[in-house]
C-alpha positions as CSV (number, residue, x, y, z in Angstrom):
1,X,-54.1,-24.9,-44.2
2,X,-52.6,-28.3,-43.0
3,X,-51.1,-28.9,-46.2
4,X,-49.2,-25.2,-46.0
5,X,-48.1,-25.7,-42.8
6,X,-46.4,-29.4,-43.8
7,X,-44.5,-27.4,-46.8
8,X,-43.5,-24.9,-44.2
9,X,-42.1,-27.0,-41.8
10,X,-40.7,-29.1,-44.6
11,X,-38.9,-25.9,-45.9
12,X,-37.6,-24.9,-42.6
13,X,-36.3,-28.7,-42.0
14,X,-34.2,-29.1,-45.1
15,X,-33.3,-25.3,-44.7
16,X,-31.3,-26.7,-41.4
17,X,-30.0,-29.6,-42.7
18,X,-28.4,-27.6,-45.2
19,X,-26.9,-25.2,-42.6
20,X,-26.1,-27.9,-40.4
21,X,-24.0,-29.8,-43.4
22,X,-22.3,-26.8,-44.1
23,X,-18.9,-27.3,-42.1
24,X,-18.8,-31.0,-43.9
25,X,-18.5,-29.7,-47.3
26,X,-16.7,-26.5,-46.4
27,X,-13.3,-27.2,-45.3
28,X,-12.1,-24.1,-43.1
29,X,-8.5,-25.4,-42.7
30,X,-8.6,-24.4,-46.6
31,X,-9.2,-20.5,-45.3
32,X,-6.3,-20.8,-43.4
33,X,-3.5,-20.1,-45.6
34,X,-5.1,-16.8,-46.5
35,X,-6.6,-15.6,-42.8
36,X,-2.7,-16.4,-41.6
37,X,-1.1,-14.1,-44.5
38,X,-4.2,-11.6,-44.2
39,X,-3.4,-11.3,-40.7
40,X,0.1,-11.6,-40.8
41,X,-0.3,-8.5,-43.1
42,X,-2.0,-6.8,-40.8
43,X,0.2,-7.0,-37.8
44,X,3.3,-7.2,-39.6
45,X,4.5,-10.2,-37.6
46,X,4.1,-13.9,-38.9
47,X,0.8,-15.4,-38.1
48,X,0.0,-19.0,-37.3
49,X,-2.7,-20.6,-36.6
50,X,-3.6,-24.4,-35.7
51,X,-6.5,-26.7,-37.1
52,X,-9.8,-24.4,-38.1
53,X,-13.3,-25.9,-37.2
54,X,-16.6,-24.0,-38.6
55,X,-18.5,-23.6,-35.9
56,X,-22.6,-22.8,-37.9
57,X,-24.9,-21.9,-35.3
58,X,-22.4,-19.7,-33.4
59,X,-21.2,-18.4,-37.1
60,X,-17.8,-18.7,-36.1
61,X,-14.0,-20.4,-36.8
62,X,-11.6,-21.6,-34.2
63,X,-8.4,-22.3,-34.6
64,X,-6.9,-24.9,-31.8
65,X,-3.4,-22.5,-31.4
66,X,-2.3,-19.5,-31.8
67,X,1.0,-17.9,-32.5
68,X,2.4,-14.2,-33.4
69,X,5.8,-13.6,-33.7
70,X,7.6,-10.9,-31.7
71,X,9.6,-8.0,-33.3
72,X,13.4,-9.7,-33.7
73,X,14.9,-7.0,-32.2
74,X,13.3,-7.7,-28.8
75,X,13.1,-11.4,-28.8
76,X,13.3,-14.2,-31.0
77,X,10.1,-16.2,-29.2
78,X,6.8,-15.7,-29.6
79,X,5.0,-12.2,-28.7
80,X,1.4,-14.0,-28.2
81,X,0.8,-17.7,-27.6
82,X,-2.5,-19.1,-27.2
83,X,-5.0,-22.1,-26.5
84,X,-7.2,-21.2,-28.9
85,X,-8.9,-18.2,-31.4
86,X,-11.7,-17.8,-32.1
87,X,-13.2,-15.4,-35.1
88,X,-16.4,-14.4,-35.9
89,X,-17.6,-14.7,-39.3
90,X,-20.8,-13.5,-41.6
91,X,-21.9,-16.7,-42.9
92,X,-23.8,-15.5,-46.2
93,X,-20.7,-15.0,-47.9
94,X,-19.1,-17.7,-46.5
95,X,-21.7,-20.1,-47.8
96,X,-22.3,-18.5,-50.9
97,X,-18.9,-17.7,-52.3
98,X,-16.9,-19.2,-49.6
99,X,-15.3,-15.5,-49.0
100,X,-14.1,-15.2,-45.1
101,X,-15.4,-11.5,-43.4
102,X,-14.2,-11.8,-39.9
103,X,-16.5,-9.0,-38.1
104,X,-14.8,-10.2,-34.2
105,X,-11.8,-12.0,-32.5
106,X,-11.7,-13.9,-29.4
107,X,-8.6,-14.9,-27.8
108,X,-8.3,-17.2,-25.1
109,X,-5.6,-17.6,-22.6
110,X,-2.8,-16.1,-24.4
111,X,0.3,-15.6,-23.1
112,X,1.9,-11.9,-24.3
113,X,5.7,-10.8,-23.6
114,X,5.9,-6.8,-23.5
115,X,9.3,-5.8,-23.4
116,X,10.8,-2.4,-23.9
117,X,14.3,-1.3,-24.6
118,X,17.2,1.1,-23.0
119,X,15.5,4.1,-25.2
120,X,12.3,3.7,-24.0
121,X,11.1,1.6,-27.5
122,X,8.1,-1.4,-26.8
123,X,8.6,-4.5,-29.1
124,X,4.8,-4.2,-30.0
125,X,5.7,-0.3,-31.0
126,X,6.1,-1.5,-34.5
127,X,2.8,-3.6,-34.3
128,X,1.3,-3.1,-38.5
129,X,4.9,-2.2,-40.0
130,X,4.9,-4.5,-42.7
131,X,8.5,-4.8,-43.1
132,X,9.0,-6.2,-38.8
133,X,9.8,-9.1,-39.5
134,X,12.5,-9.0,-42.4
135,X,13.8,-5.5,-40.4
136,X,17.4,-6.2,-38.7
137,X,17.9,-6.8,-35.3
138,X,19.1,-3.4,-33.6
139,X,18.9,-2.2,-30.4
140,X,16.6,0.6,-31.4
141,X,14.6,0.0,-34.1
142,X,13.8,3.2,-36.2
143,X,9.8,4.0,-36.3
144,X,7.8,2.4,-39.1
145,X,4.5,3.5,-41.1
146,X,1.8,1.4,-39.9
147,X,-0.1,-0.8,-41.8
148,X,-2.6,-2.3,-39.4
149,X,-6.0,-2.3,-41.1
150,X,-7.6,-4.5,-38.8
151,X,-11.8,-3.2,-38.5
152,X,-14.2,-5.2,-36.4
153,X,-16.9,-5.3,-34.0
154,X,-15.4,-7.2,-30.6
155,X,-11.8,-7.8,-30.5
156,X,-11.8,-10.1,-27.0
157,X,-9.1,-11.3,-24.5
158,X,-10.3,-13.6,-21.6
159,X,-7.7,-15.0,-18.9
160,X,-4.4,-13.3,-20.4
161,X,-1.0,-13.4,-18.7
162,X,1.0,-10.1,-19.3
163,X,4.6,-10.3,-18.6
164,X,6.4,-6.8,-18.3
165,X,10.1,-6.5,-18.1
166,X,13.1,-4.6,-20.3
167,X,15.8,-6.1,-22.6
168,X,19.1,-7.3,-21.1
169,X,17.4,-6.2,-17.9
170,X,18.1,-8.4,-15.0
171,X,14.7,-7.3,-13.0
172,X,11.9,-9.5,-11.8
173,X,9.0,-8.8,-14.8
174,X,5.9,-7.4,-13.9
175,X,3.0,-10.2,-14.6
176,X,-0.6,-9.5,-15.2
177,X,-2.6,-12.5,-14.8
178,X,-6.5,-13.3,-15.3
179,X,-6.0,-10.8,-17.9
180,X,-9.7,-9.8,-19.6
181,X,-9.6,-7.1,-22.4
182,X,-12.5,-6.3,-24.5
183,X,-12.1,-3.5,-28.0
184,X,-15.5,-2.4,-29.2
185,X,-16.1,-1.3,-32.9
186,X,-12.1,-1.3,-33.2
187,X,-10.5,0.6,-36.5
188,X,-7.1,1.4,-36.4
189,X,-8.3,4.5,-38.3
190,X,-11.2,5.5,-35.6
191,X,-11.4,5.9,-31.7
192,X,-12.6,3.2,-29.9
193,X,-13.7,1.9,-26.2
194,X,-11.8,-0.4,-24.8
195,X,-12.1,-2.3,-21.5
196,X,-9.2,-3.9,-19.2
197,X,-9.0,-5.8,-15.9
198,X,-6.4,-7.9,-14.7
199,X,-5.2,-9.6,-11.2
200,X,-0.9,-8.4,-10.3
201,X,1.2,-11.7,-9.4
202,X,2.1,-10.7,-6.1
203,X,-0.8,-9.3,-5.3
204,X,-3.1,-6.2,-6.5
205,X,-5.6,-5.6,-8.8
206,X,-5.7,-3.3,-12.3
207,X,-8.7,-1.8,-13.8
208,X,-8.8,0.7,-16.8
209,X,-11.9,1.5,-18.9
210,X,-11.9,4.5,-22.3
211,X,-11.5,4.9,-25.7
212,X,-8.2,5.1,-27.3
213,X,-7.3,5.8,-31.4
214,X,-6.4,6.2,-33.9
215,X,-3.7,3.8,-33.8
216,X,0.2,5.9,-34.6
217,X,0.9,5.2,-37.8
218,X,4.7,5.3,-36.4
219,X,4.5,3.8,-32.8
220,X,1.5,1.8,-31.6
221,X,2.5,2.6,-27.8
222,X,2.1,6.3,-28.5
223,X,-1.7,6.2,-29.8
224,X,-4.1,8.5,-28.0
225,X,-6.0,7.4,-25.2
226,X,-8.1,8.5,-22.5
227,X,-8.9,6.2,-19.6
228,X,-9.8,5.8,-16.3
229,X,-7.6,4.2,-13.8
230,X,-8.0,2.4,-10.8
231,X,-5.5,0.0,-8.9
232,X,-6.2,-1.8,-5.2
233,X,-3.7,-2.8,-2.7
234,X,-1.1,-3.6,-5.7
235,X,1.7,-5.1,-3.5
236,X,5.1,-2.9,-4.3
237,X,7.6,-5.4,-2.9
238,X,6.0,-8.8,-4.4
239,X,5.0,-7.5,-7.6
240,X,7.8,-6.7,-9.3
241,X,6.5,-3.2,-10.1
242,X,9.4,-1.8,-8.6
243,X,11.8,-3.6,-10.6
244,X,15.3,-3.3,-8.6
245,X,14.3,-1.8,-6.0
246,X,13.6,-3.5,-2.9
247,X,14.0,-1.4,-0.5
248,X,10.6,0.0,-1.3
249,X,7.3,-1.6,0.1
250,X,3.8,-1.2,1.0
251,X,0.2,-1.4,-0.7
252,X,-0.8,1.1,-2.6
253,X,-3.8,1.8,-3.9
254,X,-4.8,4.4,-6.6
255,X,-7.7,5.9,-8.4
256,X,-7.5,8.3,-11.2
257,X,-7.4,9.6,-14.6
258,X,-5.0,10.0,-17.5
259,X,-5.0,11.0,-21.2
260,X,-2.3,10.9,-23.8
261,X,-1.8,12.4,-26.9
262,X,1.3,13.5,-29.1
263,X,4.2,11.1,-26.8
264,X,2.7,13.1,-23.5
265,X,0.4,11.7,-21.1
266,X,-1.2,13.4,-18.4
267,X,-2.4,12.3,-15.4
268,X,-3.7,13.0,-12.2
269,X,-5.8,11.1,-9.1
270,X,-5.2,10.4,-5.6
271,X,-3.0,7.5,-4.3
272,X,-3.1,5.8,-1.0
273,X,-0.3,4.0,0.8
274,X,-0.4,1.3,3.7
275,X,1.9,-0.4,5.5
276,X,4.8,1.8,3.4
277,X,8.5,1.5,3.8
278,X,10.7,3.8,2.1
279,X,14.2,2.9,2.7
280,X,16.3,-0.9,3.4
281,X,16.3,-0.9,7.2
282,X,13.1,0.8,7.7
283,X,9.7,-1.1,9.5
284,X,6.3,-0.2,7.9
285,X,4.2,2.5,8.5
286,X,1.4,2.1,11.0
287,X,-0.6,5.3,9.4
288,X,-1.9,5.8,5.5
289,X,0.1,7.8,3.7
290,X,-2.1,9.8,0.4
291,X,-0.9,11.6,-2.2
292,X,-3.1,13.8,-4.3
293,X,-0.8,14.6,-7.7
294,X,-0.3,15.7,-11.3
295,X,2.0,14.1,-13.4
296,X,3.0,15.5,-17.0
297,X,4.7,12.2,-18.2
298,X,6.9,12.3,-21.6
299,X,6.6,8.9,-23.5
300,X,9.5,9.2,-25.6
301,X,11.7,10.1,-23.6
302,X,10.8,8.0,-20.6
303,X,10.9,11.5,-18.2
304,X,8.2,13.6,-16.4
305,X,7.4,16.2,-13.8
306,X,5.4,15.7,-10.8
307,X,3.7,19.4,-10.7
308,X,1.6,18.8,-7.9
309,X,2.4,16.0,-4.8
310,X,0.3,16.8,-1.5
311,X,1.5,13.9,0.9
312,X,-1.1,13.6,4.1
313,X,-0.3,11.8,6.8
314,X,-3.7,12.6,8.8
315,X,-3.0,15.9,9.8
316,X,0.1,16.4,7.9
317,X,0.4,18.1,4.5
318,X,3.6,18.1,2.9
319,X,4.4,19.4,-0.8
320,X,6.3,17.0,-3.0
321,X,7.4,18.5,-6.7
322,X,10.0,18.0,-9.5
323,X,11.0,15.9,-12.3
324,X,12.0,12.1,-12.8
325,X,13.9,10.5,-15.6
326,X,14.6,6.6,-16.1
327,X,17.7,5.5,-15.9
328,X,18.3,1.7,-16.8
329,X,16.3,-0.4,-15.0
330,X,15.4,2.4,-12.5
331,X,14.4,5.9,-12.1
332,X,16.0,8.8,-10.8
333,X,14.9,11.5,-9.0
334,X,15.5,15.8,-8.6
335,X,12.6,16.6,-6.2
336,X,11.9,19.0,-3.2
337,X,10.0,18.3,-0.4
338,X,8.8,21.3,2.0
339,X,6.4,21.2,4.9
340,X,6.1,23.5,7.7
341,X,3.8,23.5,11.2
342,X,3.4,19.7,10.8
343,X,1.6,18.2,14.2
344,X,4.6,15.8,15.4
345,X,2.5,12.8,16.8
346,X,1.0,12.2,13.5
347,X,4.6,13.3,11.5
348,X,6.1,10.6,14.2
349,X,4.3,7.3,12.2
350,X,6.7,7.8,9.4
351,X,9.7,7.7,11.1
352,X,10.2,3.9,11.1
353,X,9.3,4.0,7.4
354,X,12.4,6.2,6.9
355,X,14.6,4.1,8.9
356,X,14.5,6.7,12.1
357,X,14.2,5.2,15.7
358,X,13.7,6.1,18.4
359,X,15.0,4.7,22.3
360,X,13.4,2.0,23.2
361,X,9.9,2.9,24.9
362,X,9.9,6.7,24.0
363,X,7.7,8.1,21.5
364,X,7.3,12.2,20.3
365,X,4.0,13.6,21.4
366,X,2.9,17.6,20.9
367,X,4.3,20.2,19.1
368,X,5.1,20.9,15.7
369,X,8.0,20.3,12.6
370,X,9.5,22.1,9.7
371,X,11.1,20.7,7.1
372,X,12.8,21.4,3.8
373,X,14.4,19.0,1.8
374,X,16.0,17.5,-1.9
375,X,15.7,14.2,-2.6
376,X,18.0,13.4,-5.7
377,X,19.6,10.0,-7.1
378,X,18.5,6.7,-8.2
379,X,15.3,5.1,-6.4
380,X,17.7,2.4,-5.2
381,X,20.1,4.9,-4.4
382,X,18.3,8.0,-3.0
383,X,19.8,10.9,-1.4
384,X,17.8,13.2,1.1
385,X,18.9,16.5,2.5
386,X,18.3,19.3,4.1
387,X,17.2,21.1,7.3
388,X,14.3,20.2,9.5
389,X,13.4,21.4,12.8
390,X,10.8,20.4,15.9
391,X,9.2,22.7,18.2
392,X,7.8,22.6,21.6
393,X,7.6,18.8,21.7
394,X,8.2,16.2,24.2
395,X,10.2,12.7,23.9
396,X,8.1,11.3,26.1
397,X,9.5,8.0,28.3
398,X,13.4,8.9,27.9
399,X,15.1,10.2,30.5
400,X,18.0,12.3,29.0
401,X,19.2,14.1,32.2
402,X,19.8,10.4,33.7
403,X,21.6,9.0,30.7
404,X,23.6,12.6,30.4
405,X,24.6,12.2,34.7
406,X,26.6,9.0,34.0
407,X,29.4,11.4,32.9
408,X,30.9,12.5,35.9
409,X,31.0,16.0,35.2
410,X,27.4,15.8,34.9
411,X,26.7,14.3,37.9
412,X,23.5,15.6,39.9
413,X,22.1,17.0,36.4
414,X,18.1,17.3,37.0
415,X,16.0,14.0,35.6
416,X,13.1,13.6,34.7
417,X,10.7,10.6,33.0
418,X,10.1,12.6,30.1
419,X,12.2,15.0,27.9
420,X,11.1,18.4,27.3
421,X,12.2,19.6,24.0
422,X,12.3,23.3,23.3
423,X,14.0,23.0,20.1
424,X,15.9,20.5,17.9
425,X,16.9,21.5,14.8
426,X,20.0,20.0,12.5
427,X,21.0,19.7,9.0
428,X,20.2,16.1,7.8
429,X,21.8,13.7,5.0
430,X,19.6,10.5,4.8
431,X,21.3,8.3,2.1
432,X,21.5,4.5,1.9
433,X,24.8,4.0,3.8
434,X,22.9,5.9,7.1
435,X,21.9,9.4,8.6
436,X,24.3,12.1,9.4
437,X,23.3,15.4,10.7
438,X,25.0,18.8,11.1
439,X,24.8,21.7,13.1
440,X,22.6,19.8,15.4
441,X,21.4,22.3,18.0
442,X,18.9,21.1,21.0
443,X,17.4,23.0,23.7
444,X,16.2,21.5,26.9
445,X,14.6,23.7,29.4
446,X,15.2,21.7,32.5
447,X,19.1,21.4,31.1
448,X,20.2,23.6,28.9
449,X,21.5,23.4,25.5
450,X,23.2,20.8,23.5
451,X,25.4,21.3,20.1
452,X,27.1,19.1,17.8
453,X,26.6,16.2,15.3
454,X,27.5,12.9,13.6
455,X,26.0,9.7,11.9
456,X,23.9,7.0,12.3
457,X,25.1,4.0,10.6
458,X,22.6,1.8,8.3
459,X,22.8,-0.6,11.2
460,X,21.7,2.0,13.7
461,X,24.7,2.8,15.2
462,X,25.4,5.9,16.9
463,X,28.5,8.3,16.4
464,X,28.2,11.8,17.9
465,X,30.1,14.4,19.1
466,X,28.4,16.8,21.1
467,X,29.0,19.4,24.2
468,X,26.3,20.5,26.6
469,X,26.0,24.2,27.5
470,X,24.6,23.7,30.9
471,X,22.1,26.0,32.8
472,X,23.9,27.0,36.1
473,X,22.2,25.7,39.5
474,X,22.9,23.4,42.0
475,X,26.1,21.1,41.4
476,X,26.1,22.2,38.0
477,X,27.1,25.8,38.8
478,X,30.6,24.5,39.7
479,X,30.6,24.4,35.8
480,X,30.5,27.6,35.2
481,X,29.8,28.4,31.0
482,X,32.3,26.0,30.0
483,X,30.7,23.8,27.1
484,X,30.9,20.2,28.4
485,X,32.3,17.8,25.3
486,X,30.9,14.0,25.5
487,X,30.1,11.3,23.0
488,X,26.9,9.6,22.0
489,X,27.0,6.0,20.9
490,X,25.5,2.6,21.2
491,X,22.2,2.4,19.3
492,X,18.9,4.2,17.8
493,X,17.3,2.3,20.4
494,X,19.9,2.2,23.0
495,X,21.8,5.4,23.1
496,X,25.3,5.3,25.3
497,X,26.4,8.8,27.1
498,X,30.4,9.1,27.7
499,X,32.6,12.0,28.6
500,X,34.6,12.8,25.4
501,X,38.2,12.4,26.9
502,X,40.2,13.7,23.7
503,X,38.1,16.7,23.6
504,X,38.5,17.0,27.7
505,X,42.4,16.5,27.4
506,X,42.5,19.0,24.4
507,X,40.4,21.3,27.0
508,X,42.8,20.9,29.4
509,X,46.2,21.4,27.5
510,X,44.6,24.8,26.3
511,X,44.2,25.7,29.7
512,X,47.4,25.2,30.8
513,X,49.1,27.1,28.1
514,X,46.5,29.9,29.3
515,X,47.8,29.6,32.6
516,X,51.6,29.1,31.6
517,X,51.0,32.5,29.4
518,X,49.5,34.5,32.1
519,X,52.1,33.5,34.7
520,X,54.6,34.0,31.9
521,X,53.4,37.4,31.1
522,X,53.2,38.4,34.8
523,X,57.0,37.6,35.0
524,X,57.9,39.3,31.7
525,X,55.9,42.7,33.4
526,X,57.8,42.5,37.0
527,X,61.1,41.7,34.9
528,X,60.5,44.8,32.6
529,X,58.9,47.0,35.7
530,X,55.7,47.1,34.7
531,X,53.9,50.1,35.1
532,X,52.7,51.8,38.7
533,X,49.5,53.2,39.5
């Protein structure tokens, strides 16, 4: 029994010794001329790789660098660089006929450069086209058969940098960093799960886990997917997300799901805002804005429509729908908003967001607001319009019967610490050069009621003209119904009352010719004898 044992363990010894001597009589730098042309093949982009090593116990070769060429109509640089790859071999048939059968890929650290073109075109879209590299450089390259025949157990990405950005474009590149992707039973030919997490320079967080396949023969970027989707506090004005679009900021925050299939993706989740600003000289948002939507997003043609867009602001429910288009390094927009019976306190949080101020120290409290708008234009450029409307509400801490008496003709005028507002309604024109309104019509009970309009610059400056209609009583019945004119500038914060003294002369002139045509149509009559009673 002790001499079986010996022969065992004797067996088993030389057995590893054998395996262990392996990688010094099997060269795998001689495997690489073949894994690079294989793989180049493959991917139809040049391959190279660095010094191999044979790795036995692991059953593995590593290669020291790693580089893949980009499509030469994008970029002339590499489309991956890496530390190190690693691949995962069956040794039997390495050992016995020194034959390679990768069965998994590990890449470490790469470094990847997506780019995509004016027409919408990735440079990896032509990822397997044999012919990539010898195909001329074009501004659009035309769609070619894949030939990616790839197949293999674990295809593996650990601590990736994605960088994201357009040809000839002049934005800031969205980079993913920490980037960790993992492909299970992968097959061009098959579906498979995939796995992907990755940190945003500039602060947020990605994560998207489904299956996706088989890959487009014609366009790799188009390939069927489903996948879960979830993204936390991804910072808008940091991250480069928005591209050239400052103006834009906040956290946002979104979980969903999407699926794609024949160039048209679908998808559909909830998003949540903080701290948002929507245009240059706005302040953010001290309440969380959500948006539950479905978006029906065409891949080829870089357009979509936004069929559902529920906006809450606590109470608030708006309805935002329409379509979206890219344009350049930007998108533009044909969308209408519509809300109606909003609670003003809560609607009141996104006014700074929007540029609107208020004078210093007052706030909107009660009541309720309609409005109806377009939004239309660039992102950087947007143009808002419409009618809105407030009801019953109260501009508490201003004292507009106060600021109004400083005109002289308005002297005595009843004040009060707070304004009461019946109803202020006006057509509106947000765009990024200011505010102007229209048919601006506000009624204040302890007054009376004010008409007119004008602008509000992207500095915050006012220009209005306006009269006041006011209620007789008191000094103010010396008035009579004679619409008062006056101005309203200064700023947002600081609003300035003055008589309007061209409208007042114009008032006056008219007058007088009244009078001169009465007195001259009194003469005319005693001149002509006018008639007798």
């Amino acid at each position: 029994m002790k001499r079986v044992v010996r022969w065992v363990a004797l067996t088993v010894t030389v057995l590893l010794l054998l395996v262990l001597s392996v990688p010094f009589w099997i060269d795998a730098n001689n495997f690489k001329p073949l894994l690079e042309t294989n793989l180049s093949k493959a991917l139809g982009r040049e391959v190279k790789l660095g010094d191999l090593k044979l790795t036995i116990l692991s059953g593995s070769v590593t290669a020291n660098d790693l580089a893949v060429g980009d499509d030469p109509a994008f970029n002339k640089d590499a489309f991956v660089k890496a530390k190190s790859l690693k691949l995962q071999v069956e040794l039997w048939p390495l050992i016995r006929s020194r034959q390679l059968n990768v069965t998994g890929l590990a890449i470490d650290q790469p470094e990847i450069t997506l780019l995509q073109n004016a027409s919408g075109r990735w440079n990896f879209s032509s990822m397997g086209a044999s012919s990539a590299a010898a195909r001329p450089q074009t501004a659009d390259p035309a769609p070619e058969k894949s030939n990616l025949d790839l197949s293999m157990k674990l295809v593996k990405i650990t601590g990736g940098r994605f960088s994201m950005g357009k040809t000839g474009g002049h934005a800031k590149p969205l980079v993913l960093e920490a980037v960790n992707m993992e492909l299970h039973d992968f097959s061009a030919a098959s579906v498979f799960p995939f796995s992907f997490s990755a940190k945003v320079a500039g602060g947020g967080d990605i994560r998207l886990d489904g299956k996706a396949g088989p890959i487009d023969n014609a366009d790799v970027s188009l390939t069927p997917a489903q996948a879960s989707l979830k993204v936390a506090r991804l910072d808008l004005a940091h991250s480069g997300v928005m591209g050239d679009t400052p103006d834009l900021a906040g956290l946002i925050s979104f979980d969903g799901s999407f699926e794609s299939k024949e160039g048209v993706a679908v998808a559909a989740g909830r998003l949540e805002a903080e701290q948002v600003k929507l245009v240059r000289n706005g302040t953010p948002a001290s309440s969380t804005l959500e948006l539950d939507f479905g978006v029906q997003h065409d891949l080829r043609k870089q357009s979509g429509l936004v069929q559902r867009g529920d906006i809450h602001i606590g109470k608030v429910l708006a309805a935002l729908t329409g379509s979206y288009t890219q344009q350049g390094e930007t998108a533009a927009l044909k969308m209408t908003l519509a809300a109606h019976n909003m609670p003003v306190t809560e609607l009141a949080a996104m006014l700074p967001p929007l540029g609107i101020v208020l004078p210093m120290g007052s706030s909107l409290q009660g009541g309720t607001a309609t409005a109806d708008f377009t939004i239309n234009g660039p992102v950087d450029g947007l143009v808002i319009a419409g009618a809105m409307a407030f009801q019953n509400t109260k501009l508490a801490g201003f004292d507009l019967g106060k600021k109004m008496s400083t005109i002289e003709r308005l002297a005595g005028i009843k004040t009060s610490p707070d304004t009461e507002i019946e109803t202020l309604s006006a057509k509106v024109r947000m765009a990024p050069e200011g505010i102007s309104t229209e048919e601006m019509k506000l009624v204040v009970p302890s007054m009376g009621e004010l008409n007119g309009g004008g602008t509000v610059s992207a500095a915050r400056e006012l220009d209005f003209k306006m009269t006041a209609a006011v209620h007789a009583g008191g000094v103010t019945s010396l008035l009579g119904n004679t619409p008062i004119p006056f101005l309203v500038a200064g700023t947002c914060s600081e609003p300035v009352f003055r008589p309007d003294l061209k409208a007042v002369a114009k008032e006056e002139v008219k007058n007088l010719k009244n009078e001169a045509g009465k007195a001259a149509g009194g003469l005319l009559k005693g001149l002509l004898g006018g008639k007798h009673q």
